[in-house]
C-alpha positions in Angstrom: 24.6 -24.5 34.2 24.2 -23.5 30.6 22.9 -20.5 29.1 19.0 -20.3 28.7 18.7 -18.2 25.5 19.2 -18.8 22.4 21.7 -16.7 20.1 20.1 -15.5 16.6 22.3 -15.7 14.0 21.3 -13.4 11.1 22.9 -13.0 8.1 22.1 -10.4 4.9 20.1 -10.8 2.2 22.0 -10.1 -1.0 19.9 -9.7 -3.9 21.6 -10.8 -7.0 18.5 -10.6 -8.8 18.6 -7.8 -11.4 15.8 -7.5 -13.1 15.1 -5.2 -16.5 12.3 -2.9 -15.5 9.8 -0.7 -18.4 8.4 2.6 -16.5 5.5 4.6 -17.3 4.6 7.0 -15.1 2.6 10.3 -14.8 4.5 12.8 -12.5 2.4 16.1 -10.7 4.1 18.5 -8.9 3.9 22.2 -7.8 6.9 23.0 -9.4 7.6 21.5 -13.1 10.3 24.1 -13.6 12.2 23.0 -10.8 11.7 19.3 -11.8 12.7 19.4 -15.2 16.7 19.3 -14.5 16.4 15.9 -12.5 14.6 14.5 -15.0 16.6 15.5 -17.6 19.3 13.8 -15.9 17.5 11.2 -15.2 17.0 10.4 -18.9 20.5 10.7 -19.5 21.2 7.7 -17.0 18.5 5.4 -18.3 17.1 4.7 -21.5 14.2 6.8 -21.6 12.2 10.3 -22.8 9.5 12.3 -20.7 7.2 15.1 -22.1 5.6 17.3 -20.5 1.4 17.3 -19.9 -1.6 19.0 -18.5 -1.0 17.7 -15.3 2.7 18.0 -14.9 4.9 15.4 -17.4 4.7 11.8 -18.5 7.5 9.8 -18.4 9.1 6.7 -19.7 12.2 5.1 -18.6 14.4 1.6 -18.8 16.2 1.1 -15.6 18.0 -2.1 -13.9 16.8 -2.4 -10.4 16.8 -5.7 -7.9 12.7 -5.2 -7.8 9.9 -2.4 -9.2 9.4 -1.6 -5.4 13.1 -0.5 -4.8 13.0 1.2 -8.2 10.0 3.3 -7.8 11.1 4.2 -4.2 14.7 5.2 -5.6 12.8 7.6 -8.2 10.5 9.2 -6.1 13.1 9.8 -3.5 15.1 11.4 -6.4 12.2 13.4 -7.7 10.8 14.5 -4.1 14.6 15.8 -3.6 14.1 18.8 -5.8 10.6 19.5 -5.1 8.9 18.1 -1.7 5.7 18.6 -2.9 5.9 15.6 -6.1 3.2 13.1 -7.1 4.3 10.2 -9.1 2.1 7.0 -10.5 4.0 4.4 -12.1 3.5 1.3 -13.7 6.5 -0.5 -14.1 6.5 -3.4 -16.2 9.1 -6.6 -16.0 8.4 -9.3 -19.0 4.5 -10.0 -18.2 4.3 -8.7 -14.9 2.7 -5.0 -14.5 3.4 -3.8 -11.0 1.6 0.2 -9.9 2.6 2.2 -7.7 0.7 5.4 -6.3 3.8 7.7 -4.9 5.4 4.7 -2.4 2.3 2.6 -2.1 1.7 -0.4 -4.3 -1.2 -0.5 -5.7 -1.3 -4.0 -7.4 0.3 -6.6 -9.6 -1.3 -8.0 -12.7 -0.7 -9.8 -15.7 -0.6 -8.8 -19.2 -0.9 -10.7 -22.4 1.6 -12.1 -24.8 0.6 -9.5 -27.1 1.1 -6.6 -24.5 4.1 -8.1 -23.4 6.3 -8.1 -27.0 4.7 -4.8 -28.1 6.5 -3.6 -24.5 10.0 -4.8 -25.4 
């Protein structure tokens, strides 16, 4: 008598999709001092500058990630590595889409205009 289950086959997904990704982002944090060196290295990686504000710094950064999900995750994992305690809300732009991000929570997707979209390249 043959088997009565089924087998799942899974396979994994490979994302080949690269995409370009434009960040701004305001960063808050207990600490700034303690902060500063990842984000100076982290501007040495990807094209980009930060400066620091009232509220902690703002940043703006080029990066290559497979989606603005994995890439904001991937920089508030970095940042909440040197200080537990770090606040980060990001917009990160890819050609006309605008994704935002409140620490790890998406916060929305929108469109911007072909004006918006050149003046961002």
């Amino acid at each position: 008598m043959p088997p009565r289950f089924r087998r799942k086959w899974f396979t994994a997904r490979v994302v080949s999709n690269i995409m370009q990704l434009r960040l701004v982002a305001r960063i808050s944090t207990d600490d700034p001092p303690k902060l500063r060196p990842v984000l100076d290295e982290i501007s040495r990686r990807f094209e980009g500058t930060y400066r620091t504000s009232v509220e902690g710094f703002e940043a703006e950064f080029i990066r290559e990630a497979p989606s603005a999900r994995d890439a904001n995750r991937e920089l508030l994992n970095e940042l909440r590595r040197a200080v537990k305690k770090t606040r980060l809300r990001a917009q990160w732009t890819h050609g006309k889409t605008v994704e935002s991000f409140f620490d790890y929570v998406p916060k929305g997707k929108s469109k911007v205009s072909d004006e918006t979209a050149a003046s961002t390249l």
